[in-house]
N, CA, C and O atoms as CSV, one atom per row, in Angstrom:
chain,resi,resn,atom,element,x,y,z
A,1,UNK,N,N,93.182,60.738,97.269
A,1,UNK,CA,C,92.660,61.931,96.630
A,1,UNK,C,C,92.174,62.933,97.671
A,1,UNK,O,O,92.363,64.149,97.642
A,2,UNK,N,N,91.504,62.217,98.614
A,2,UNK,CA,C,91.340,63.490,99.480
A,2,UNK,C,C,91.947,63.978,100.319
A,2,UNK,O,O,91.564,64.863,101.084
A,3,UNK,N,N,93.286,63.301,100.268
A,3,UNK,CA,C,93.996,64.471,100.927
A,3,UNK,C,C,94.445,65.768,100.229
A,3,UNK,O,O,94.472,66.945,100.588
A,4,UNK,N,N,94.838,65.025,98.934
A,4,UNK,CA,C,95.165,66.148,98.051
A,4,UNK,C,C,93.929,67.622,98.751
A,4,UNK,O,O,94.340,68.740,99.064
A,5,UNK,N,N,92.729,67.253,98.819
A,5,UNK,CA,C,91.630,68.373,98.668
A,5,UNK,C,C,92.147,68.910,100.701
A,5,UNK,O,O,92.239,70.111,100.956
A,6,UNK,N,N,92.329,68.158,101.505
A,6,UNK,CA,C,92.807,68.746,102.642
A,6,UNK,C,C,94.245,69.470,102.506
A,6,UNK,O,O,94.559,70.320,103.339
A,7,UNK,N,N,94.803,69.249,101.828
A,7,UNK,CA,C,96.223,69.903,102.090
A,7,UNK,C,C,95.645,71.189,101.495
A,7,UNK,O,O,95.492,72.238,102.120
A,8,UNK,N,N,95.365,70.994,100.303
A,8,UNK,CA,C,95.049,72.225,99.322
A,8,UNK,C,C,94.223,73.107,100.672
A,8,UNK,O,O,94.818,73.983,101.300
A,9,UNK,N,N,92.894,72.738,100.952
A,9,UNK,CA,C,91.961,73.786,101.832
A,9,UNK,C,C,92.943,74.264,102.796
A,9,UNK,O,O,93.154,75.451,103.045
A,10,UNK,N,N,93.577,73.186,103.364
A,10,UNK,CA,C,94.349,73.965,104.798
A,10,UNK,C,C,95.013,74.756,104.668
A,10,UNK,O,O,95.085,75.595,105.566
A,11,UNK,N,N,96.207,74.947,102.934
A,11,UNK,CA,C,97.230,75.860,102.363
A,11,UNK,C,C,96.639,77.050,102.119
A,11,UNK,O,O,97.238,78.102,102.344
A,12,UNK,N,N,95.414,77.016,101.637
A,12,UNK,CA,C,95.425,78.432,100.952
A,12,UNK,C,C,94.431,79.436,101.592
A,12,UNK,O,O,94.320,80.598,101.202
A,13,UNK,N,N,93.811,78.960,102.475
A,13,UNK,CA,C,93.697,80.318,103.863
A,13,UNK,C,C,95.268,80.938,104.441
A,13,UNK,O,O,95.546,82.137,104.439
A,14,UNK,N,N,96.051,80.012,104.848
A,14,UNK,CA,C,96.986,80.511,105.268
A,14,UNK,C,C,98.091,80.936,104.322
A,14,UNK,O,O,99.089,81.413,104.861
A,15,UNK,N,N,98.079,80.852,103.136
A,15,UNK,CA,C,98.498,81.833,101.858
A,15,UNK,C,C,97.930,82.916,102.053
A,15,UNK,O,O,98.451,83.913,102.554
A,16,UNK,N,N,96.634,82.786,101.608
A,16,UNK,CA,C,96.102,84.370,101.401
A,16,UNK,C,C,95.959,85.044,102.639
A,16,UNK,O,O,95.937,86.271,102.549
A,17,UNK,N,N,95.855,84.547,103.789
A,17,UNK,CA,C,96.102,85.308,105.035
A,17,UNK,C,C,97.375,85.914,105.178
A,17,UNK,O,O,97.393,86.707,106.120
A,18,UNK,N,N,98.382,85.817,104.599
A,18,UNK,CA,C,100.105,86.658,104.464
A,18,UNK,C,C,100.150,87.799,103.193
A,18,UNK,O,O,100.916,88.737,102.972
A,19,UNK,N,N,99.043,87.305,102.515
A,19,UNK,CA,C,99.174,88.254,101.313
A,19,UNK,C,C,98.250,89.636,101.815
A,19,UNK,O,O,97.163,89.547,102.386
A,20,UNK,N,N,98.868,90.779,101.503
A,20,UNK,CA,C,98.753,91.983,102.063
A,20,UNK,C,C,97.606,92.600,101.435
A,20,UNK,O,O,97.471,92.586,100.212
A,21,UNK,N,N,96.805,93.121,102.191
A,21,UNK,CA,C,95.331,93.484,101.521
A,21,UNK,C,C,95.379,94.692,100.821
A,21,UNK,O,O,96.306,95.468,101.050
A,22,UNK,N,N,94.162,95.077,99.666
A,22,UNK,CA,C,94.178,96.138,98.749
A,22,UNK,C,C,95.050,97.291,99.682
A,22,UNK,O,O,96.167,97.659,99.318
A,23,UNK,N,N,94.387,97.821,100.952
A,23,UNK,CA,C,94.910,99.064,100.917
A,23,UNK,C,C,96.248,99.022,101.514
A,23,UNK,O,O,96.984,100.008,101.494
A,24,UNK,N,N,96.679,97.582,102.197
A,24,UNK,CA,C,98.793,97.951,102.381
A,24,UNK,C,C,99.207,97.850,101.198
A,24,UNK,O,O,100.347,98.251,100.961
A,25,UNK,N,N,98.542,97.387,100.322
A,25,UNK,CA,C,99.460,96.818,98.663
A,25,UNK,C,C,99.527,98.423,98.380
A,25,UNK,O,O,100.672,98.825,98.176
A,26,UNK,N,N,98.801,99.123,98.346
A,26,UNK,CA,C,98.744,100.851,98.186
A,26,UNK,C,C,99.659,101.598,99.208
A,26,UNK,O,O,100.300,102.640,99.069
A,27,UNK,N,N,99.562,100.963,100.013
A,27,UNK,CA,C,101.115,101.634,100.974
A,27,UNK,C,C,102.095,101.080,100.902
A,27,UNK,O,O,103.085,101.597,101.420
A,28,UNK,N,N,102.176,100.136,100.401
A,28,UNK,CA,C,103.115,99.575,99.745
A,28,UNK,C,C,104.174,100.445,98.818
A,28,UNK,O,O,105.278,100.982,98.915
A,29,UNK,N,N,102.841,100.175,97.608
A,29,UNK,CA,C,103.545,100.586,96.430
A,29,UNK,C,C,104.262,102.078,96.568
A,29,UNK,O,O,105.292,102.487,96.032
A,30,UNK,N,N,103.234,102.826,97.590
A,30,UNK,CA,C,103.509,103.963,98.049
A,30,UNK,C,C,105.349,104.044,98.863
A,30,UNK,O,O,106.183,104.879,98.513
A,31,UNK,N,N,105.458,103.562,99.349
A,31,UNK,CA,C,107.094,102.845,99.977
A,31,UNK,C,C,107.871,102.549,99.414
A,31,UNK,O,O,109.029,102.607,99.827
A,32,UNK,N,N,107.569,102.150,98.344
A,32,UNK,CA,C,108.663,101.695,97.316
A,32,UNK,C,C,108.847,102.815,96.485
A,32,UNK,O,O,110.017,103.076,96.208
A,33,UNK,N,N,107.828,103.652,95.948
A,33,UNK,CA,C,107.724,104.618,95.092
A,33,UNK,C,C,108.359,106.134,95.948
A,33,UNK,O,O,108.929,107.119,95.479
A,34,UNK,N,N,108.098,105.904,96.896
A,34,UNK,CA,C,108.744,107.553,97.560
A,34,UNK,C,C,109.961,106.913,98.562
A,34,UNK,O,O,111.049,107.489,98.592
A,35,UNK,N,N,109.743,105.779,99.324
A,35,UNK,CA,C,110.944,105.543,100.449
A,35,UNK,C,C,111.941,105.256,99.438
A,35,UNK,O,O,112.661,106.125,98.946
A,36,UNK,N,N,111.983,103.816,99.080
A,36,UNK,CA,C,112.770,103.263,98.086
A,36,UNK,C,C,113.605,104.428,97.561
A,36,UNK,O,O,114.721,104.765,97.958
A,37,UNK,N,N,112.762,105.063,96.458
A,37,UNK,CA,C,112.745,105.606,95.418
A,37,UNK,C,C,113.773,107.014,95.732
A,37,UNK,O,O,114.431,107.571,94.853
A,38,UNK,N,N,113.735,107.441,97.229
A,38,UNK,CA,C,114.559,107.890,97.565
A,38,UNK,C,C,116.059,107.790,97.390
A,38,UNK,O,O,116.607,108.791,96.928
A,39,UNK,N,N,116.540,107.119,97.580
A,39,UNK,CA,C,117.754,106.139,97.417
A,39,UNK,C,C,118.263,105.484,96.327
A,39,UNK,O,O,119.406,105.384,95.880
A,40,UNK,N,N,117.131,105.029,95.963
A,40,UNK,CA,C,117.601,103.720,94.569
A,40,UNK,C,C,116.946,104.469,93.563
A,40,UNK,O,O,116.632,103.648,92.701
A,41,UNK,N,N,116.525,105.754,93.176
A,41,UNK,CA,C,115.997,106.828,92.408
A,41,UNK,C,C,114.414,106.783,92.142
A,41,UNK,O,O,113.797,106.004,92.869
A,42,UNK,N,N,113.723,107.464,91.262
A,42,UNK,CA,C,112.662,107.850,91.691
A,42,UNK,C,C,112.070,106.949,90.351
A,42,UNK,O,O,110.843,106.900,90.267
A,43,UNK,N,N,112.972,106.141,89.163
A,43,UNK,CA,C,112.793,104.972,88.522
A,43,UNK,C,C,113.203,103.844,88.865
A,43,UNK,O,O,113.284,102.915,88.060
A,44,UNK,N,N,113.618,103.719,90.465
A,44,UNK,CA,C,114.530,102.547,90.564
A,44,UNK,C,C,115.647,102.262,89.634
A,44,UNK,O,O,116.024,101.113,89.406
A,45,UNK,N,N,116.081,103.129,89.193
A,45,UNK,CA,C,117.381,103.010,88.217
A,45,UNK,C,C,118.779,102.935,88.627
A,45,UNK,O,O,119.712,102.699,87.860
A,46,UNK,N,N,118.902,103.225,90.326
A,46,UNK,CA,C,119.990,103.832,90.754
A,46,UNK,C,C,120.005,104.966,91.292
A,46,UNK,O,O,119.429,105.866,90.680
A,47,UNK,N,N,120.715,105.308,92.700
A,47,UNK,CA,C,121.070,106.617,92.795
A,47,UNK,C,C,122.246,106.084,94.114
A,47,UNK,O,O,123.068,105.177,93.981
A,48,UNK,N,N,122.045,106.892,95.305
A,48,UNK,CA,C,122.968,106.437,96.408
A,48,UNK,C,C,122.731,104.955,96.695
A,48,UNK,O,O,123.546,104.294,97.338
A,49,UNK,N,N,121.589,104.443,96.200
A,49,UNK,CA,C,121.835,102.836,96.461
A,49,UNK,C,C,121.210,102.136,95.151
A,49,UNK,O,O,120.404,102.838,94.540
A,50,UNK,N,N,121.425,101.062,94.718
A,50,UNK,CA,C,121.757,100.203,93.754
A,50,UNK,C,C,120.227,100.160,92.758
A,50,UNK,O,O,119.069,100.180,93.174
A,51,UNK,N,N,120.567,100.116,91.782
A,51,UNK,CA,C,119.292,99.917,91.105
A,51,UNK,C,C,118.753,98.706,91.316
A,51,UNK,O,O,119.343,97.649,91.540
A,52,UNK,N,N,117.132,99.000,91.197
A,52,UNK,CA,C,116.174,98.042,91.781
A,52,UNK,C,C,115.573,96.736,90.770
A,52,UNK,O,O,115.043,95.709,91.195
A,53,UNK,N,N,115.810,97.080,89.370
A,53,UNK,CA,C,115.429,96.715,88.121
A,53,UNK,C,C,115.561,94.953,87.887
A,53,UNK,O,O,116.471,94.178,88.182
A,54,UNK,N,N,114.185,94.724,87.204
A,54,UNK,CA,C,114.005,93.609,87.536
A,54,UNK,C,C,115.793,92.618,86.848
A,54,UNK,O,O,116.300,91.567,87.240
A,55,UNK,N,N,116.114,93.336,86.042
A,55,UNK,CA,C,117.600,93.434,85.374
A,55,UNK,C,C,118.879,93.047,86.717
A,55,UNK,O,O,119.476,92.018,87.033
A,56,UNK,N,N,118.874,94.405,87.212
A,56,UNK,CA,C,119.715,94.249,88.390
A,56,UNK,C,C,119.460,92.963,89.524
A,56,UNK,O,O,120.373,92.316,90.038
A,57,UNK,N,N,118.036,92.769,89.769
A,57,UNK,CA,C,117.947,91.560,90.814
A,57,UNK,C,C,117.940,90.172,90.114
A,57,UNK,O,O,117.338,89.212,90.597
A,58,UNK,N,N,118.772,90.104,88.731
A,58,UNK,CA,C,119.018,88.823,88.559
A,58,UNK,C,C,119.996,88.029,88.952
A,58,UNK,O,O,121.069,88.361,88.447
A,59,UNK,N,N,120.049,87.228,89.566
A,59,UNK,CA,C,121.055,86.373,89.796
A,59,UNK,C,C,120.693,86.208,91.851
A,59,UNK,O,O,121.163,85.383,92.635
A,60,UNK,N,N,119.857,87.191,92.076
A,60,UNK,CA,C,119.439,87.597,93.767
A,60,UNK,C,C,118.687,86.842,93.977
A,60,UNK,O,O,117.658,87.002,93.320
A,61,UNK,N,N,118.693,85.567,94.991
A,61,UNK,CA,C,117.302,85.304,95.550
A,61,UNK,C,C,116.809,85.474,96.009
A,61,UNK,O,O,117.430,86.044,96.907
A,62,UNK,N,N,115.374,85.448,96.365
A,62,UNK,CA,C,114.357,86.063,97.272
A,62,UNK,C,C,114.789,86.477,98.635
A,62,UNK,O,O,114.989,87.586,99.130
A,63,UNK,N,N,114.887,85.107,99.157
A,63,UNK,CA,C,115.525,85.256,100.228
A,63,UNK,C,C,116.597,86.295,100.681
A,63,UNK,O,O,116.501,86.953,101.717
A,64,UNK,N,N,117.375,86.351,100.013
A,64,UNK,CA,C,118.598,87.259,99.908
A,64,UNK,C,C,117.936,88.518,100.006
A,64,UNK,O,O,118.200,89.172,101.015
A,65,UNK,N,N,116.803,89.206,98.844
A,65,UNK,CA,C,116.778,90.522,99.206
A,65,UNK,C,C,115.811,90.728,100.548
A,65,UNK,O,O,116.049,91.631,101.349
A,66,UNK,N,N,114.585,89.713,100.733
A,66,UNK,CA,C,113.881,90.093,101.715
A,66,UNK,C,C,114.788,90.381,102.755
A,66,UNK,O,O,114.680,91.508,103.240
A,67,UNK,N,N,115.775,89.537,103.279
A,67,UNK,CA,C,116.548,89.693,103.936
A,67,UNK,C,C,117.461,91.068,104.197
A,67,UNK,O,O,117.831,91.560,105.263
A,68,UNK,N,N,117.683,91.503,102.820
A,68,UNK,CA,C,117.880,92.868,102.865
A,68,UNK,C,C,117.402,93.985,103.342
A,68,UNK,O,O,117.821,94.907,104.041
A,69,UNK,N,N,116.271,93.651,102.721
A,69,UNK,CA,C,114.785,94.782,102.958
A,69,UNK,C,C,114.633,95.197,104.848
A,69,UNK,O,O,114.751,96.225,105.516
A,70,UNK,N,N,114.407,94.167,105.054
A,70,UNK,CA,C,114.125,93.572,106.659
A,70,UNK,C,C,115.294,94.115,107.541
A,70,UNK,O,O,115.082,94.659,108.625
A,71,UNK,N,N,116.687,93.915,106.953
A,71,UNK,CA,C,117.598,93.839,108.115
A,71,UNK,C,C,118.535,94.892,108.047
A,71,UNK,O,O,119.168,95.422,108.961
A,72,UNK,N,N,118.533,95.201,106.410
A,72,UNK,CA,C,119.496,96.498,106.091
A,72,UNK,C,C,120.916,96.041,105.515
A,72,UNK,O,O,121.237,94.863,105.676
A,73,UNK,N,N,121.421,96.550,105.128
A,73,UNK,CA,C,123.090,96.295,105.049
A,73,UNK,C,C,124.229,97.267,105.802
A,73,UNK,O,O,124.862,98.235,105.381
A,74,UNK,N,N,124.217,96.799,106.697
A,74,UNK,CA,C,125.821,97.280,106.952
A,74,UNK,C,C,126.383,97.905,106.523
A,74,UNK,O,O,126.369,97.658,105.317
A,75,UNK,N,N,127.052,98.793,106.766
A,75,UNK,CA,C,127.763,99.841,106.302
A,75,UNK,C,C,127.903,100.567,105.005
A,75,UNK,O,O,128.934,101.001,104.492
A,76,UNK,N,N,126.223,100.638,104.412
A,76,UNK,CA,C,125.802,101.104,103.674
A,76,UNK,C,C,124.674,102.474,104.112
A,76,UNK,O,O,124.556,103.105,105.162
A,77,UNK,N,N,124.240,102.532,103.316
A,77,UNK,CA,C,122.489,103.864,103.857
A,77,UNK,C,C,121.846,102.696,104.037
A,77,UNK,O,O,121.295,102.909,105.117
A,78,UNK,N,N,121.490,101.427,103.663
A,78,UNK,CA,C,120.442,100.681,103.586
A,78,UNK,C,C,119.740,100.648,105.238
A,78,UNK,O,O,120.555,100.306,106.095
A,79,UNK,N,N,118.847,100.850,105.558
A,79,UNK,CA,C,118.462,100.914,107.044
A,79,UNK,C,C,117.655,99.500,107.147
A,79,UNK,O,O,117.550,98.886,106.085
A,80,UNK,N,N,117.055,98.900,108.352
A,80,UNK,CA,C,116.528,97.628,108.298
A,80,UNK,C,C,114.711,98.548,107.838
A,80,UNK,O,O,114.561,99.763,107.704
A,81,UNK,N,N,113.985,97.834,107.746
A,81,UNK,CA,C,112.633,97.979,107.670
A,81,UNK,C,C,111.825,96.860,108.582
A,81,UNK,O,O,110.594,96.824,108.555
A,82,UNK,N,N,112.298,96.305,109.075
A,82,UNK,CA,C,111.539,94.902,109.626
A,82,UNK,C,C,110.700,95.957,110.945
A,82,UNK,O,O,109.901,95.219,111.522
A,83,UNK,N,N,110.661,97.310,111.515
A,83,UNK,CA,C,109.706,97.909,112.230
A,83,UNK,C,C,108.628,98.209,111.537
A,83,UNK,O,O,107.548,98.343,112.111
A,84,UNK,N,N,108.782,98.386,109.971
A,84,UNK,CA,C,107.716,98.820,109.347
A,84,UNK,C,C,106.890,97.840,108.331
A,84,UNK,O,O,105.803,98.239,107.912
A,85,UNK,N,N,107.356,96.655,107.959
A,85,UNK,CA,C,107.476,95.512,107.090
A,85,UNK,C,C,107.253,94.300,107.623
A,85,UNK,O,O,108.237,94.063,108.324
A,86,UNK,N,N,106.463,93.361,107.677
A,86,UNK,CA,C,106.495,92.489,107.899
A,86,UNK,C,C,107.456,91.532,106.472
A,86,UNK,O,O,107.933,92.049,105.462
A,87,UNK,N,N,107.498,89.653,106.969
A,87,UNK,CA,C,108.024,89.269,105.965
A,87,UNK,C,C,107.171,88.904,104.647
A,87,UNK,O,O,107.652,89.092,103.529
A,88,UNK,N,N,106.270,88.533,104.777
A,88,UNK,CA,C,105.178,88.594,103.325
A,88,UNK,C,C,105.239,90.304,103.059
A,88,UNK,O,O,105.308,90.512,101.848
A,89,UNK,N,N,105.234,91.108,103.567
A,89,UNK,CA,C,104.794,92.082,102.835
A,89,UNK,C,C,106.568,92.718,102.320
A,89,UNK,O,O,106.711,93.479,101.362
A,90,UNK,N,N,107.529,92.305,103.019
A,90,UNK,CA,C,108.670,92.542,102.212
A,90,UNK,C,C,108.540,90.951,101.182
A,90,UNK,O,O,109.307,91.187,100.249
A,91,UNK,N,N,108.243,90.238,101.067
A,91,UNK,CA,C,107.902,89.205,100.042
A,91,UNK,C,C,107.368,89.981,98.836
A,91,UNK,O,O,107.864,90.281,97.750
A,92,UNK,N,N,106.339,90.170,99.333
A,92,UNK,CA,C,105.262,91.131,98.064
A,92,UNK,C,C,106.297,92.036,97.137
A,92,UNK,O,O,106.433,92.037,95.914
A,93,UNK,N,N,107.085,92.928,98.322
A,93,UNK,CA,C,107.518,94.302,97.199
A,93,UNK,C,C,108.784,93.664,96.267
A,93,UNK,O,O,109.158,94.175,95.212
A,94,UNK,N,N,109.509,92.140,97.021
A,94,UNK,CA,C,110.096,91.848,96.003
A,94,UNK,C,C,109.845,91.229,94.587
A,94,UNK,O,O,110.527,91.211,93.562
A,95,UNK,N,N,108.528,90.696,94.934
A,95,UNK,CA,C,107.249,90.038,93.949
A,95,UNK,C,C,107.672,91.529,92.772
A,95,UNK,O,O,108.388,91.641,91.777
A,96,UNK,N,N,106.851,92.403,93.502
A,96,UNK,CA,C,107.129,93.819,92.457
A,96,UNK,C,C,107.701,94.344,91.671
A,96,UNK,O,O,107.516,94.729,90.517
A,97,UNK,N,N,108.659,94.347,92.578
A,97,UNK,CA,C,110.421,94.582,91.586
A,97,UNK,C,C,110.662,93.569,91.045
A,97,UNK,O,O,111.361,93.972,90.115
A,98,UNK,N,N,110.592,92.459,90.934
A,98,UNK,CA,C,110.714,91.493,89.857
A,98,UNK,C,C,109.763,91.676,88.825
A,98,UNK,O,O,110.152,91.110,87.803
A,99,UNK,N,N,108.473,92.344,88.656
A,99,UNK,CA,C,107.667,92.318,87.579
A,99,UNK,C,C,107.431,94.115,87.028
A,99,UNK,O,O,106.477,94.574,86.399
A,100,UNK,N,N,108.374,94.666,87.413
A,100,UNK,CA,C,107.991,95.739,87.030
A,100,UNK,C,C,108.730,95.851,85.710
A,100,UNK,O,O,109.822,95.363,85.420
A,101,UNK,N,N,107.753,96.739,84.820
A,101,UNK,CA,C,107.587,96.742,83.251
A,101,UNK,C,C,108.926,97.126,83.099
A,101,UNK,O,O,109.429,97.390,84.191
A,102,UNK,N,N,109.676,97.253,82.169
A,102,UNK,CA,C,111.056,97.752,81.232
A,102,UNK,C,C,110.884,98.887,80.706
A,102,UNK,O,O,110.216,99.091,79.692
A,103,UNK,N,N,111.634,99.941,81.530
A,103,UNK,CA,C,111.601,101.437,81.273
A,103,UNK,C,C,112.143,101.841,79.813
A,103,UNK,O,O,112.173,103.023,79.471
């Protein structure tokens, strides 16, 4: 049993130490809402690059888009972000786009 209580203590400092504090979650959202939003439209619906909708990223795994986010695609507009992004905080915005409400 007590390890159970050591694994747990040791896990979840270093959880919540990756999770991005109130004010990047606000520059965040801010990034997604004007950078993003640039591109993939200003509802994430689509525009020069693919809609963002929690709809469209079905079948995508995490992995797959962070990976996106981070590195870019090839011979697309998609540019990398990994100068501006860490990987929890490209974690987070895919967290986002998976829960954002149904327009």
């Amino acid at each position: 049993m007590w390890r159970f209580f050591l694994v747990l203590t040791v896990s979840i400092p270093a959880a919540l130490a990756e999770f991005p504090s109130t004010e990047r979650q606000h520059e965040l959202r801010n990034i997604l809402e004007h950078d993003c939003g640039a591109c993939h439209g200003l509802t994430l619906q689509g525009g020069l690059g693919s809609a963002l909708t929690p709809q469209a990223l079905e079948g995508k795994s995490d992995d797959f888009l962070v990976t996106t986010i981070l590195e870019g695609r090839k011979g697309t507009a998609m540019p990398p972000w990994k100068k501006f992004l860490t990987e929890s905080e490209a974690r987070w915005l895919v967290n986002q786009l998976r829960n954002l409400p149904a327009n």
